[in-house]
DODREN-152206 format. One record per atom (N, C-alpha, C): atom name; x negated, y negated, z. Coordinates in steps of 0.1 Angstrom, whole numbers, plus 5000, padded with zeros to 4 digits. Example, Ala and Ser with C-alpha at 12.3 -4.5 7.8 and 13.67 -1.06 7.14 Angstrom:
R  a   px   py   pz
R  N 4868 5057 5078
R CA 4877 5045 5078
R  C 4868 5033 5078
R  N 4872 5022 5071
R CA 4863 5011 5071
R  C 4871 5000 5079
REM end
This chain:
R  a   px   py   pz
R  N 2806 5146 6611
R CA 2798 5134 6611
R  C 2806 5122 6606
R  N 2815 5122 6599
R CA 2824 5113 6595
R  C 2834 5110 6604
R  N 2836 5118 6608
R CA 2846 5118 6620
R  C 2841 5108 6636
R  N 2828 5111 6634
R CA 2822 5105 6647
R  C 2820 5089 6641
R  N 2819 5081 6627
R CA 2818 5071 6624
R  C 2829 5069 6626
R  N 2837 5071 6623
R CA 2856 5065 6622
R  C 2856 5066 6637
R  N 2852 5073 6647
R CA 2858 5073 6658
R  C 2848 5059 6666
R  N 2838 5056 6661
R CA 2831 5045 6667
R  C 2834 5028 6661
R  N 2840 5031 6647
R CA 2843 5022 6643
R  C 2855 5018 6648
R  N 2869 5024 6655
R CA 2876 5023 6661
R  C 2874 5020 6670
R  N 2864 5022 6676
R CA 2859 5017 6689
R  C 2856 4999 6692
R  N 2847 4999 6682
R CA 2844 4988 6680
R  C 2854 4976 6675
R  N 2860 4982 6665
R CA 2874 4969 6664
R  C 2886 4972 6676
R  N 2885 4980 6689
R CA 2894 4980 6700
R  C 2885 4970 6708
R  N 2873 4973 6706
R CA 2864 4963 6717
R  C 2868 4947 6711
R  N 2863 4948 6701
R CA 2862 4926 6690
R  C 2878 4925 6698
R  N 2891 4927 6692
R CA 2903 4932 6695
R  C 2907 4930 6708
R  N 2902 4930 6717
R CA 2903 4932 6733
R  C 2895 4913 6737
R  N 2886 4915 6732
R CA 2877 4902 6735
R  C 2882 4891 6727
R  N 2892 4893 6714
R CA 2897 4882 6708
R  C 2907 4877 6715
R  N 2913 4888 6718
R CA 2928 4886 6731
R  C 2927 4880 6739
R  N 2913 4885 6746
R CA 2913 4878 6759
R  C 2902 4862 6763
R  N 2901 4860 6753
R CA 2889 4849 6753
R  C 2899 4837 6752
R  N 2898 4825 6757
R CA 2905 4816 6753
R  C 2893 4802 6756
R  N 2897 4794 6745
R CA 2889 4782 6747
R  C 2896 4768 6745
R  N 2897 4764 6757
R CA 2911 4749 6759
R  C 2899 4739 6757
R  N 2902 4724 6750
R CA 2896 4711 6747
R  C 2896 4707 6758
R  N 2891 4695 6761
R CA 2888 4684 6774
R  C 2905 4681 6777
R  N 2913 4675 6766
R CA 2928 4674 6768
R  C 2939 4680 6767
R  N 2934 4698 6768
R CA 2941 4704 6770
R  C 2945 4711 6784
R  N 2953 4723 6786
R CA 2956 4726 6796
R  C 2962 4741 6792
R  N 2959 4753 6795
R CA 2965 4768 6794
R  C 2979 4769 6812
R  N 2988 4770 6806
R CA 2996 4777 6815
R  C 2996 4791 6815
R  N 2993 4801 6823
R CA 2991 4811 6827
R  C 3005 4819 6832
R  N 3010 4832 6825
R CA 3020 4840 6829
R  C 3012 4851 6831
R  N 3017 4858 6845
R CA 3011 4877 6844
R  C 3021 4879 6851
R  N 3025 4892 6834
R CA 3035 4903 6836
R  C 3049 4893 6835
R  N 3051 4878 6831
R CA 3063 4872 6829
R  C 3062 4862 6839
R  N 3054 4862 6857
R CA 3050 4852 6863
R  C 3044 4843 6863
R  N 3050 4829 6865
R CA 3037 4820 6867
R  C 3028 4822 6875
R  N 3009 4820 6871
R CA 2999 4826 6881
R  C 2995 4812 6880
R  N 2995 4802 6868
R CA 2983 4792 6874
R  C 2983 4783 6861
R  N 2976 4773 6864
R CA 2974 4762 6849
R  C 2954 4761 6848
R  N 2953 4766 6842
R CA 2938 4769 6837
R  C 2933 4760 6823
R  N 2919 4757 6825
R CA 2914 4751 6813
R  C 2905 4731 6822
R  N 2901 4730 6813
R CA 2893 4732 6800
R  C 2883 4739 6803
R  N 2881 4743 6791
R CA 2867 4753 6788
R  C 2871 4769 6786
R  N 2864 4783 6788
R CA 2862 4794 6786
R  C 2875 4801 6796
R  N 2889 4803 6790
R CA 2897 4812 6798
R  C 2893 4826 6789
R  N 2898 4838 6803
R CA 2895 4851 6799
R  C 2908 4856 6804
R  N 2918 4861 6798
R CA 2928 4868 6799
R  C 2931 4883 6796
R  N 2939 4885 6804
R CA 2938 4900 6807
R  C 2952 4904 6791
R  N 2945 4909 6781
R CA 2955 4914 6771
R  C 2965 4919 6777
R  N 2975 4918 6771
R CA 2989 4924 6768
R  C 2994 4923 6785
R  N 2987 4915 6793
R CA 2993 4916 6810
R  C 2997 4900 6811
R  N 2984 4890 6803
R CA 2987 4877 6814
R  C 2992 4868 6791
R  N 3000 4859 6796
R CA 3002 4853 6778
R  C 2997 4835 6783
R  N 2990 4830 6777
R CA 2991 4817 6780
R  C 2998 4805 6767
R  N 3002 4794 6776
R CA 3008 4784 6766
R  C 3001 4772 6767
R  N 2995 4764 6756
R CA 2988 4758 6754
R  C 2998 4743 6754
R  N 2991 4733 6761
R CA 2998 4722 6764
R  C 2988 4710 6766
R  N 2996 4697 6752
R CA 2984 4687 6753
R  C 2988 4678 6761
R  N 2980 4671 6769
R CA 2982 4660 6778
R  C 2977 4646 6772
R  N 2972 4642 6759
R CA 2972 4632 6752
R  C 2986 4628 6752
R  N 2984 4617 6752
R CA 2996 4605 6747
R  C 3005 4607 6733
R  N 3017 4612 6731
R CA 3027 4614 6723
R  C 3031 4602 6720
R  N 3033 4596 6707
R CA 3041 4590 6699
R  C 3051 4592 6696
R  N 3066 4588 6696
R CA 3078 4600 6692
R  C 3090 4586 6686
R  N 3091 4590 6674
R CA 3100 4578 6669
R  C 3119 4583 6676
R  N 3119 4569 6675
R CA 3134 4573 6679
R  C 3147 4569 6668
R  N 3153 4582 6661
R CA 3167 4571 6650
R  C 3172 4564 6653
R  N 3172 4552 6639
R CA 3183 4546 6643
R  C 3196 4551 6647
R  N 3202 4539 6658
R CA 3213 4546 6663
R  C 3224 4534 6665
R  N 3238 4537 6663
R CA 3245 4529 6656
R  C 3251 4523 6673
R  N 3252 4511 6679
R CA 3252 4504 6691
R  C 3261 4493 6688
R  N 3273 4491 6697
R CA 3282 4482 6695
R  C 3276 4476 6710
R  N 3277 4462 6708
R CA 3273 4453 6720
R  C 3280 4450 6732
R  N 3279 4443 6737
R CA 3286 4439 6748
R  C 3300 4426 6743
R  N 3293 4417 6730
R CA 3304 4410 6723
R  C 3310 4417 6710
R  N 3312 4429 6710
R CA 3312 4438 6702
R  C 3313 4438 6688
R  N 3296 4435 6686
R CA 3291 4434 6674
R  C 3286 4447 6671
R  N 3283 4455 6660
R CA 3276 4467 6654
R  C 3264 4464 6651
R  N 3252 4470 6653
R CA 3239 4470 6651
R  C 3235 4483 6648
R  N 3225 4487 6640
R CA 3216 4497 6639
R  C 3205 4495 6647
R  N 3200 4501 6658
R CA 3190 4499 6666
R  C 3177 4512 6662
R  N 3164 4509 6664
R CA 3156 4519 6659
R  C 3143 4516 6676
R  N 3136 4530 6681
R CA 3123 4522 6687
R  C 3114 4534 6687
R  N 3108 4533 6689
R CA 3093 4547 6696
R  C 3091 4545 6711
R  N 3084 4553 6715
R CA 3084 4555 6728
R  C 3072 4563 6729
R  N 3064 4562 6738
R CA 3053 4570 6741
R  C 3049 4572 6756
R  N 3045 4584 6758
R CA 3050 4594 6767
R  C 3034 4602 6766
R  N 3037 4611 6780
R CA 3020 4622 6787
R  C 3032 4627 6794
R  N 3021 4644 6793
R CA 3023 4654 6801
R  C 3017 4650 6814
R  N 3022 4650 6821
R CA 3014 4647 6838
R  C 3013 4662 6844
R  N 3019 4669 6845
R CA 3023 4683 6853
R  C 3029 4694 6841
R  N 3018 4699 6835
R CA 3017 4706 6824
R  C 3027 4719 6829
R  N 3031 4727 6845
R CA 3035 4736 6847
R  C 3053 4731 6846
R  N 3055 4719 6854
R CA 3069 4714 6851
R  C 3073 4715 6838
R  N 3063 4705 6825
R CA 3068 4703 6815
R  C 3071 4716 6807
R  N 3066 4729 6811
R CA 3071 4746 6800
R  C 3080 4754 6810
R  N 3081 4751 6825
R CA 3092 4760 6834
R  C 3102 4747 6832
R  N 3108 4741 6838
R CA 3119 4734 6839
R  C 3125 4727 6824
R  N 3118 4725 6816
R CA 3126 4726 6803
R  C 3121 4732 6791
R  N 3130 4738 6785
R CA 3130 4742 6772
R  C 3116 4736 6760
R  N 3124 4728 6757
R CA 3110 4718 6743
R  C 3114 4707 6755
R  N 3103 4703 6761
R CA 3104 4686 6763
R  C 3102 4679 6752
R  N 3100 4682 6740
R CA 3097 4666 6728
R  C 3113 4666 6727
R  N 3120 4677 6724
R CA 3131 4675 6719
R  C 3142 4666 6731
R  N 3143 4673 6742
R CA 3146 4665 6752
R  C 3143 4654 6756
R  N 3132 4650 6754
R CA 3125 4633 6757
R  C 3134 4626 6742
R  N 3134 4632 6734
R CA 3137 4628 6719
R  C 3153 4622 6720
R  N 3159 4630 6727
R CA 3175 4632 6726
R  C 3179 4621 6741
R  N 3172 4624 6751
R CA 3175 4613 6764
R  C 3169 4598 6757
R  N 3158 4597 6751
R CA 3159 4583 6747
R  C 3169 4578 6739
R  N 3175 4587 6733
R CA 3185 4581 6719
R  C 3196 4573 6728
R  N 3201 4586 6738
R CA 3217 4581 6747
R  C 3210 4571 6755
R  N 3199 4570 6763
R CA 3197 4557 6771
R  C 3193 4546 6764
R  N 3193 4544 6746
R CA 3185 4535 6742
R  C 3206 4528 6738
R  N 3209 4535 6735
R CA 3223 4534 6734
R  C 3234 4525 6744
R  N 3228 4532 6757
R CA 3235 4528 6770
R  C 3233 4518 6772
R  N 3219 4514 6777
R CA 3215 4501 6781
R  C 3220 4491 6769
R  N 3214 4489 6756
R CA 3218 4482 6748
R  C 3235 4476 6750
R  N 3242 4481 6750
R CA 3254 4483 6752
R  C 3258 4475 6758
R  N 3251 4475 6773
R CA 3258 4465 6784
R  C 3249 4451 6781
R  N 3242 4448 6767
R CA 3241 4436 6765
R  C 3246 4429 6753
R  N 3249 4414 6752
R CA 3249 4412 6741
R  C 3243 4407 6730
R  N 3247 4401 6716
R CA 3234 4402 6706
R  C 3224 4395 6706
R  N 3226 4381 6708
R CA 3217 4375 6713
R  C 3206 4374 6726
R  N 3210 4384 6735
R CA 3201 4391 6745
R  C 3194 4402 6735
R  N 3200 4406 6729
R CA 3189 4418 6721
R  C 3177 4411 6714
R  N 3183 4404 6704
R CA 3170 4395 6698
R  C 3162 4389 6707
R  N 3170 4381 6715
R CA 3151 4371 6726
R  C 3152 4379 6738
R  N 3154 4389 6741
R CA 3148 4392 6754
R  C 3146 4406 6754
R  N 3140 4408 6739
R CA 3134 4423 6736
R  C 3124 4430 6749
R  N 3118 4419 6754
R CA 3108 4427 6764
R  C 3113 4435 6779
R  N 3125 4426 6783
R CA 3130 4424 6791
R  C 3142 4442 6790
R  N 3142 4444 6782
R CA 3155 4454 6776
R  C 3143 4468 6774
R  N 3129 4464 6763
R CA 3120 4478 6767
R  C 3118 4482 6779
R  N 3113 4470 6791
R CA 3109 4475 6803
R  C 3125 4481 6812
R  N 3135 4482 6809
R CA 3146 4487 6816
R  C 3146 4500 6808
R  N 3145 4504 6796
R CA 3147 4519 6787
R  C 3137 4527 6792
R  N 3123 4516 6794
R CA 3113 4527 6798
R  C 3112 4531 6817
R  N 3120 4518 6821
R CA 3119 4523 6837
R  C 3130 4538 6841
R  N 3144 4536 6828
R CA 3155 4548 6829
R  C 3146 4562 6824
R  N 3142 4562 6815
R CA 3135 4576 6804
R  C 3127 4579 6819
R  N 3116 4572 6824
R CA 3106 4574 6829
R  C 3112 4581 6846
R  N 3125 4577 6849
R CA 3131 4585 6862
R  C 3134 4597 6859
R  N 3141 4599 6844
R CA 3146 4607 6839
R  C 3142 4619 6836
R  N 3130 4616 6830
R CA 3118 4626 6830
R  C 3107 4628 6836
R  N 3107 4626 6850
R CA 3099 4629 6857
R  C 3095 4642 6863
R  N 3112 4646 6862
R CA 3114 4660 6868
R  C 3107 4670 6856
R  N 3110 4668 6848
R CA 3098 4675 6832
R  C 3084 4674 6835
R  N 3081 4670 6844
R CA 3064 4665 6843
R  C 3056 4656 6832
R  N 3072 4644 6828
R CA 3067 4636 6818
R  C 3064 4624 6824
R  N 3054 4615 6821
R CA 3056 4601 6824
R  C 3056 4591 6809
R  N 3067 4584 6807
R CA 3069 4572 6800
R  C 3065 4556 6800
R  N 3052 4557 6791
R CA 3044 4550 6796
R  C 3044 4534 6789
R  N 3054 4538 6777
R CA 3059 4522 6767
R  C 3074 4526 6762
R  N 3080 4514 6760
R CA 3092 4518 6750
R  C 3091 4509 6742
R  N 3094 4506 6728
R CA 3088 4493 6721
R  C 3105 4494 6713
R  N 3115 4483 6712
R CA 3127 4482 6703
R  C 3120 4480 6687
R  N 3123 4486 6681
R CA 3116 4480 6663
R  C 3122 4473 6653
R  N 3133 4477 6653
R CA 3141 4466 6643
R  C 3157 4473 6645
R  N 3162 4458 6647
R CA 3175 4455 6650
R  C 3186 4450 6637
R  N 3190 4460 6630
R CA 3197 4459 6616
R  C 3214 4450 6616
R  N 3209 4441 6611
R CA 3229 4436 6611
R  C 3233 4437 6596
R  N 3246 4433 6598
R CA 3256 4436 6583
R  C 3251 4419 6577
R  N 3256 4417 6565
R CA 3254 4403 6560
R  C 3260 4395 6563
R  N 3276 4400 6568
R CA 3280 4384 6577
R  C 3279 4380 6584
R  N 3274 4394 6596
R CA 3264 4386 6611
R  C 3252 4376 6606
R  N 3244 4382 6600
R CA 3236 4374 6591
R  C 3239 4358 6590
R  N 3246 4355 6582
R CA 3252 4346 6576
R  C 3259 4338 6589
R  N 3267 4344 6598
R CA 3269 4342 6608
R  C 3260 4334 6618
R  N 3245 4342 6620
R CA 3235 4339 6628
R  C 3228 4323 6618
R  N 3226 4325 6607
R CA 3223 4314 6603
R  C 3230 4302 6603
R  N 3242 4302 6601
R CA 3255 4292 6602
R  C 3250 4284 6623
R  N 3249 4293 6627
R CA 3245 4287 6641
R  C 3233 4279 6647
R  N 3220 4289 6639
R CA 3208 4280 6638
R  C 3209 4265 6631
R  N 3216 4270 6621
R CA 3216 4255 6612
R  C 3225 4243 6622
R  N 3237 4249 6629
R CA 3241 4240 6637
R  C 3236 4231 6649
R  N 3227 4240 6654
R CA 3216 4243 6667
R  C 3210 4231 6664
R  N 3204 4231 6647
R CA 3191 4218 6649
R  C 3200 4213 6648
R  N 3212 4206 6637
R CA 3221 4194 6640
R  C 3224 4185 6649
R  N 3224 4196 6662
R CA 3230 4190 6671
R  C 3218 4184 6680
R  N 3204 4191 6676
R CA 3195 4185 6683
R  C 3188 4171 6676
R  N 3190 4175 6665
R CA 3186 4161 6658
R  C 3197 4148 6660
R  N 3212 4148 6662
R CA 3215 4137 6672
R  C 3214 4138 6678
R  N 3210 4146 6690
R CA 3207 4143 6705
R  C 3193 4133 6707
R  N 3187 4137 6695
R CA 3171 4132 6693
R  C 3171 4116 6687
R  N 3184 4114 6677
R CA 3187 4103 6674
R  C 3194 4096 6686
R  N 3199 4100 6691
R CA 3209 4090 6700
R  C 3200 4091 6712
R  N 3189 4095 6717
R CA 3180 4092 6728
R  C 3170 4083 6717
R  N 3166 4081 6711
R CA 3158 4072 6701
R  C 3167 4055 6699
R  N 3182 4057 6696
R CA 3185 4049 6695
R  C 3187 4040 6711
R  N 3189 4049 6721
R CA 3192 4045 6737
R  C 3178 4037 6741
R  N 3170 4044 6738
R CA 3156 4037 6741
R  C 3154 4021 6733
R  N 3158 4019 6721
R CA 3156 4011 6711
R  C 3165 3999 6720
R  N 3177 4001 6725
R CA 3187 3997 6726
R  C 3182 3989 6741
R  N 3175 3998 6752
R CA 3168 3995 6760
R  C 3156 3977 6760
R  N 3146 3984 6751
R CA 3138 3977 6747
R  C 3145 3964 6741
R  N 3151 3962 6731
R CA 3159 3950 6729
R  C 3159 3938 6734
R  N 3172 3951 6747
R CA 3174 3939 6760
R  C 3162 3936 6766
R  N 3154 3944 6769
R CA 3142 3935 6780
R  C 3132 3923 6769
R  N 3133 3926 6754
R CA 3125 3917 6745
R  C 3139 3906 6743
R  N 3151 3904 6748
R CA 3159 3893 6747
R  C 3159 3885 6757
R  N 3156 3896 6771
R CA 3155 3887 6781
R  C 3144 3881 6781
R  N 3132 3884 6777
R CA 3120 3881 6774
R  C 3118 3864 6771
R  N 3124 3868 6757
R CA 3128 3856 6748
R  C 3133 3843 6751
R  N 3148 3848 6759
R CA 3153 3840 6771
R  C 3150 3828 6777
R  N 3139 3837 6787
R CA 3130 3831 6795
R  C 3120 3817 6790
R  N 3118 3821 6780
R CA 3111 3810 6768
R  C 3113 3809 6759
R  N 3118 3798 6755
R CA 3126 3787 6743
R  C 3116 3791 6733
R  N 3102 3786 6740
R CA 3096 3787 6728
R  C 3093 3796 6717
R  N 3090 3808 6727
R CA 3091 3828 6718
R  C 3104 3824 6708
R  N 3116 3819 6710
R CA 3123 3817 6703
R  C 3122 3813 6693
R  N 3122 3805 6695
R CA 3113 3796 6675
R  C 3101 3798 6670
R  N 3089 3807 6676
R CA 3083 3818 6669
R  C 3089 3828 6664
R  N 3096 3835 6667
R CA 3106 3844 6659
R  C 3113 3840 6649
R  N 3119 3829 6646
R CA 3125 3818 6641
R  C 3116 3819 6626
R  N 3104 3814 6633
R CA 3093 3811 6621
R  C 3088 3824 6614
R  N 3089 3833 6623
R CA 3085 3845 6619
R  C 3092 3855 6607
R  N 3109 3851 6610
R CA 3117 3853 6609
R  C 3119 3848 6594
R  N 3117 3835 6587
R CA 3114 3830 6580
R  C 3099 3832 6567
R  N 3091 3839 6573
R CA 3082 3844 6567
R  C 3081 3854 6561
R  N 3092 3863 6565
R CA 3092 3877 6558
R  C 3105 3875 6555
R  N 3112 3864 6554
R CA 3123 3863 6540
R  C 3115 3854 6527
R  N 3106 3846 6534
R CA 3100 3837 6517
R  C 3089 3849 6515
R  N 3082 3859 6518
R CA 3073 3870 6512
R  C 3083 3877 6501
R  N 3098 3881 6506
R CA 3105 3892 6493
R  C 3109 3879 6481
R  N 3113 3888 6471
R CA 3116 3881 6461
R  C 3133 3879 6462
R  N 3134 3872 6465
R CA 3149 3870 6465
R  C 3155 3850 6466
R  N 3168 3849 6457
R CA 3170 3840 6453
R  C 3178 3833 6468
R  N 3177 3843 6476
R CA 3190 3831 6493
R  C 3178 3833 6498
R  N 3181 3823 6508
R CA 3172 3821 6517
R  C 3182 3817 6529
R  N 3185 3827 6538
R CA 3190 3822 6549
R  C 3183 3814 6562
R  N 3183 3805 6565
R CA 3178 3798 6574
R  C 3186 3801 6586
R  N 3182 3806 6597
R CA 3181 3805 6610
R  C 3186 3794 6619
R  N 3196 3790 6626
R CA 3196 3779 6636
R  C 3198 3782 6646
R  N 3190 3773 6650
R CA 3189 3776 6667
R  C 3199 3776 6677
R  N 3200 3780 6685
R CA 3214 3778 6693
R  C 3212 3767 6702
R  N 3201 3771 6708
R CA 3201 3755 6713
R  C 3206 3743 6707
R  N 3198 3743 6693
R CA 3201 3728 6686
R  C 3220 3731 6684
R  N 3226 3737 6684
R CA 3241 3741 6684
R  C 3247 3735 6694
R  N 3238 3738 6711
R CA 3244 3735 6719
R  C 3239 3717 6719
R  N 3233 3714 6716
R CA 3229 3699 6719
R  C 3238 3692 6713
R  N 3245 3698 6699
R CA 3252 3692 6689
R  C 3265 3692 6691
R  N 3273 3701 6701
R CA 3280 3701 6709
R  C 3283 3692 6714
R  N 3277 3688 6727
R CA 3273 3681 6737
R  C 3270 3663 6733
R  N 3270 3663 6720
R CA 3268 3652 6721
R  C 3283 3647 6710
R  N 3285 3652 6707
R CA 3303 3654 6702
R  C 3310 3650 6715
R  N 3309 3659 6723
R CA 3317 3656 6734
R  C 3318 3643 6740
R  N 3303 3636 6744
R CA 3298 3628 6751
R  C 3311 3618 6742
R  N 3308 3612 6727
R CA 3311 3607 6716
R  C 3330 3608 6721
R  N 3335 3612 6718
R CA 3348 3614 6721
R  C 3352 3610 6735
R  N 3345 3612 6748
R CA 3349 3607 6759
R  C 3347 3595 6761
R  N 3332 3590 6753
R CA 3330 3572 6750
R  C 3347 3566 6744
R  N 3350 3569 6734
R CA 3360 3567 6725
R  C 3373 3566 6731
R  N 3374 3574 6740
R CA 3385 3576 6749
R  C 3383 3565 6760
R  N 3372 3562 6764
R CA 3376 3553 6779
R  C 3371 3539 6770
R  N 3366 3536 6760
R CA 3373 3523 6750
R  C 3387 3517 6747
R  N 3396 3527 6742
R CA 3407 3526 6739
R  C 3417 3523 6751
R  N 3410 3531 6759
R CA 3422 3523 6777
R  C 3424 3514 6774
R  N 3413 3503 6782
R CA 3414 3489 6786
R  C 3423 3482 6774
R  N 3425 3487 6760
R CA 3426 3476 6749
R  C 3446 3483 6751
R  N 3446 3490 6754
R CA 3463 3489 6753
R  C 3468 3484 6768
R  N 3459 3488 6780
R CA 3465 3476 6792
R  C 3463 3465 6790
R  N 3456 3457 6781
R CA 3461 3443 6776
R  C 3472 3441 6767
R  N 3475 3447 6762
R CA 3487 3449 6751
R  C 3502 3450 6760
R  N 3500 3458 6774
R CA 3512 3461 6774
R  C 3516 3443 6785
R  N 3501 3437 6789
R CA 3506 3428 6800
R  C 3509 3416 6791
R  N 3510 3416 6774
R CA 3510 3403 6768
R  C 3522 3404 6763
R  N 3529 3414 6767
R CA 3544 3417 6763
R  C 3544 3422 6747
R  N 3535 3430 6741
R CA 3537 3433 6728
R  C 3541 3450 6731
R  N 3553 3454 6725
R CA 3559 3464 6726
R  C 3555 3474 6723
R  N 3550 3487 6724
R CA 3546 3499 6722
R  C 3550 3507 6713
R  N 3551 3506 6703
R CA 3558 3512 6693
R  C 3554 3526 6688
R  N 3557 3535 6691
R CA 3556 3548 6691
R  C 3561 3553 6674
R  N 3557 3564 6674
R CA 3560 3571 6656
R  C 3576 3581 6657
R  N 3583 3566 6651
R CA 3597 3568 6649
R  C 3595 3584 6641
R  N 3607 3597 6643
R CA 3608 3609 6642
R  C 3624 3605 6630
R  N 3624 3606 6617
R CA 3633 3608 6609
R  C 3639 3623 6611
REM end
């Protein structure tokens, strides 16, 4: 009688045993790869797989989106500067039977092909292409990974660069350039400020020019915000005009004076009075 419980009880954990083996239950984002006898038969799932114990083995494979950091990795440029470069990369199973027949671990291989292509590309740029044209450098790492691993049944779907490490005298270096950078834009900004000024002037001189009178409003104007400060000079302003009248009438004065003096020495010389010139000791 004991013998027939032990022999049903055995029964019963060969049956549970048999049904635990063979029952399988894959999520919405998973995927069972199917071997019988060592052959691939099929990619099965989601829902209720039933496998044949100890004949068919399956391998479970997620097709959600992988996050996968990548080391820093030590990158000499194209102006051959040294950088520590770091990024992540994320990455799907597309073809769950490629990604466990044709390679080994794909994380590890996706892991190790981003490191050398994050390396390569970098490489043929230099440092200031790394810093501003970060987007331009992920979409080339992720167009290379993404050829690369296609044959894996992987698709590469971002590549994001994270932080670009320099020594402290690149550093110091990069700053010494920025600081130059505005210098040179703030004269460029001064000396288009002063061109314009310089501009304006002339057309408010020719302006002026044109009317005498704008002139001695300015004049007066001119005068009014020297008696507003406190100050003991007072420069006064002359006009050029009155300069040139003052001129002009000097002149006039001297040529009077000159054709006076003719006539009085051609009487002199016809009355016989001798010309007496300034004797030279």
């Amino acid at each position: 009688m004991i013998f027939d419980y032990v022999a049903y009880l055995v029964l019963v954990l060969v049956i549970v045993g048999f049904l635990v083996s063979a029952i399988r239950i894959l999520r919405e984002y998973e995927r069972g790869i199917v071997f019988t006898l060592g052959r691939f038969t099929g990619v099965k799932g989601p829902g209720l797989i039933i496998l044949i114990p100890f004949v068919q083995q399956m391998v479970r494979v997620d097709l959600r989106v992988i996050v996968q950091d990548v080391p820093p990795q030590d990158v000499i440029s194209r102006d051959n500067v040294s950088v520590k470069v770091n990024a992540v990369i994320y990455f799907r199973i597309v073809d769950p039977e490629r990604a466990i027949i044709k390679v080994e671990n794909y994380m590890a291989a996706t892991s190790q092909l981003a490191q050398t292509t994050l390396r390569s590309v970098l490489g043929k740029h230099e440092l200031d292409e790394m810093l501003a044209e970060r987007d331009r450098l992920n979409a080339d790492i992720q167009q290379i990974l993404d050829q690369q691993t296609d044959a894996w049944g992987i698709k590469v779907a971002n590549v994001e660069i994270k932080h670009i490490d320099l020594n402290e005298n690149m550093i110091r270096a990069i700053a010494k350039q920025a600081e130059a950078e505005r210098l040179r834009r703030a004269k460029v900004i001064n000396a288009e400020g002063e061109q314009q000024a310089a501009e304006k002037l002339v057309d408010a001189g020719r302006l002026l020019a044109a009317e005498p009178q704008a002139m001695q409003l300015r004049y007066f104007a001119a005068l009014h915000d020297i008696a507003s400060e406190r100050s003991s000079t007072i420069v006064f302003p002359l006009p050029t005009d009155l300069l040139a009248h003052l001129g002009g009438a000097s002149e006039r004065h001297a040529v009077t004076a000159r054709d006076a003096s003719g006539p009085q020495q051609d009487r002199g010389r016809e009355a016989g009075v001798p010309n007496l010139g300034t004797k030279r000791i």
